[in-house]
C-alpha positions in Angstrom: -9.3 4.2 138.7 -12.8 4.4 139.4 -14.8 6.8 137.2 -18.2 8.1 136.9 -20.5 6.6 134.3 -20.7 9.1 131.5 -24.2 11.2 130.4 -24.9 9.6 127.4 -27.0 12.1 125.3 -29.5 10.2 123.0 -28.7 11.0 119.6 -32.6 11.0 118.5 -35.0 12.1 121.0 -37.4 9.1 121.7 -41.6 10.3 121.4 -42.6 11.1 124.5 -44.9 13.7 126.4 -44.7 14.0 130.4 -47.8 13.3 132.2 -49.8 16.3 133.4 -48.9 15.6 137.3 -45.1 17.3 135.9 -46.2 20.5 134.7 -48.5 21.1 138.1 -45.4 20.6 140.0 -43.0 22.3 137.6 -44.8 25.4 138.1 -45.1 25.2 141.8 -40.9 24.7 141.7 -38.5 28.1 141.8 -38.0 28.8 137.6 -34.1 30.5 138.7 -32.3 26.9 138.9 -33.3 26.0 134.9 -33.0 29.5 134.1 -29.4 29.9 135.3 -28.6 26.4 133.7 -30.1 27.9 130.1 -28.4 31.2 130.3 -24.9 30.2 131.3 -25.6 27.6 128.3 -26.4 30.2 126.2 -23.4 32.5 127.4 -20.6 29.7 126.8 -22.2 29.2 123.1 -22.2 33.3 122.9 -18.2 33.9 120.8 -18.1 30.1 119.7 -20.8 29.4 117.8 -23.4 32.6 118.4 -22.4 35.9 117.3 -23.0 38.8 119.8 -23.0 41.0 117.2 -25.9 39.0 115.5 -27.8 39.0 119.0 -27.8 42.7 119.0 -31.3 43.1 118.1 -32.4 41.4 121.2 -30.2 43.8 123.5 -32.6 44.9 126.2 -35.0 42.7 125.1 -37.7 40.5 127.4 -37.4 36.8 126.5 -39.3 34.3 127.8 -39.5 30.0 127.1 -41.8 27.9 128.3 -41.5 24.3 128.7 -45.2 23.3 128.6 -44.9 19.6 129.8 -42.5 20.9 133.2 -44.4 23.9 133.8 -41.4 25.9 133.4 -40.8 29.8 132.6 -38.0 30.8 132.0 -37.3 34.7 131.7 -33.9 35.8 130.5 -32.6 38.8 128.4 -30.0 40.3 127.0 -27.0 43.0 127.1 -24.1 41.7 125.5 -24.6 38.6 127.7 -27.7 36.2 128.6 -28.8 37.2 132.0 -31.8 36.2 134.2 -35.0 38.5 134.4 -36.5 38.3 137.7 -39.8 40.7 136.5 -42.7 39.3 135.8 -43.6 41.8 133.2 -44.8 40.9 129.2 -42.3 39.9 127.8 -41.3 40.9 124.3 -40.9 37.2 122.7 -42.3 34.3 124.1 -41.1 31.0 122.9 -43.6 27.7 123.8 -43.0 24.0 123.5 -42.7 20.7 124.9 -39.3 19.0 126.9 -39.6 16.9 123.6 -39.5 19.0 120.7 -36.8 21.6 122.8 -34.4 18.7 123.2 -35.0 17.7 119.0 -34.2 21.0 118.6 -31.1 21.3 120.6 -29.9 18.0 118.6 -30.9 19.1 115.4 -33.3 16.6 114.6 -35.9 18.8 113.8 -35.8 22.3 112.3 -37.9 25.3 113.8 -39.7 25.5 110.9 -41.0 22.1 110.9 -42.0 22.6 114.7 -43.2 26.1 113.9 -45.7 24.8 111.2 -46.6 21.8 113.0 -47.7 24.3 115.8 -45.2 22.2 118.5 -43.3 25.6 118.8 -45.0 28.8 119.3 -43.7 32.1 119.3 -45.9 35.3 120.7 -44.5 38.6 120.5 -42.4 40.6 118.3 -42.5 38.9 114.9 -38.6 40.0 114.3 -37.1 38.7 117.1 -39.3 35.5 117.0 -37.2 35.4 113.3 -34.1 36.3 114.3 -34.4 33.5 117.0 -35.7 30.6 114.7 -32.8 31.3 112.7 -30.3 31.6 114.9 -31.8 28.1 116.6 -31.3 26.8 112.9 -28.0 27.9 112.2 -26.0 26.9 115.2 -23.6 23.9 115.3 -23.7 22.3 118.9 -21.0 19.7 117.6 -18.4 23.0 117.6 -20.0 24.4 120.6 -19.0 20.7 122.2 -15.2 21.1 121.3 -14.5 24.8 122.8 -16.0 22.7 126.0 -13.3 22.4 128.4 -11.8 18.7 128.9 -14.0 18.5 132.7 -17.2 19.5 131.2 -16.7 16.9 127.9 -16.1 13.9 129.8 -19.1 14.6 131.5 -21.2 14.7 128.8 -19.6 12.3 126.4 -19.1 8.1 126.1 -16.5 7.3 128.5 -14.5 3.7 127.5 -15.3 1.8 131.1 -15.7 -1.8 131.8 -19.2 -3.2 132.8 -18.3 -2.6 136.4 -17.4 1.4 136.2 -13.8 0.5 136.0 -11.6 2.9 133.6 -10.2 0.4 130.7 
């Protein structure tokens, strides 16, 4: 049976910053696409390994990240569940970084804290919520987030066993 070849996620995040030519075109691209991807992340995480309950400080609040490097803003909120904010208005937190540090984050090689002080993340806005989210970055376990995956959506992002010419062993 022919299969895929698997994503292979890099289990330490290589140093690298994108040239400046991919944040001037990043910002000229439509910012719904990466949102959608990072909310419906956010919302298959939300009763497996983040706690709506623990969220409900942010309830009706703006949110905003910005991937510096790719130009992107990304403006989301939430009411229970992550959604997509089409305004354009202040937003209560902003969080700021690079593709780099975001994707150390995500595989827990660095803490927030260590980006925070190092001034690779920045967070603007409401000092609380800018808390609440450092700590709720910190705390969750994307290894258990992996396993409530369902079986479609893990072989796509895990090591598949295939022979060197995409053959299924």
């Amino acid at each position: 049976m022919l299969t895929l070849p698997a994503l292979r996620l890099p289990r330490t995040v290589p140093d690298f910053k994108l040239p400046g030519i991919a944040a001037r075109i990043g910002r000229n691209l439509p910012q719904t696409p990466p949102t959608l991807a990072l909310v419906t992340g956010l919302n298959l995480a939300l009763g497996r390994v983040l706690s709506a309950d623990d969220l409900t400080p942010l309830t009706g609040k703006r949110l905003q990240l910005e991937v510096t490097d790719l130009g992107m803003t990304l403006r989301y909120g939430f009411n229970g569940r992550f959604h997509l904010r089409q305004d354009t208005r202040k937003p209560d937190l902003t969080l700021r970084a690079g593709l780099r540090d975001y994707l150390a984050l995500a595989l827990q090689e660095e803490d927030p804290d260590t980006l925070f002080f190092s001034r690779r993340l920045v967070m603007e806005g409401d000092t609380d919520l800018g808390l609440l989210v450092k700590n709720t970055l910190d705390a969750v376990d994307w290894d258990a987030l992996f396993d409530t995956l369902p079986t479609p959506l893990k072989r796509l992002v895990s090591p598949a066993p295939t022979s060197p010419i995409g053959i299924e062993a």
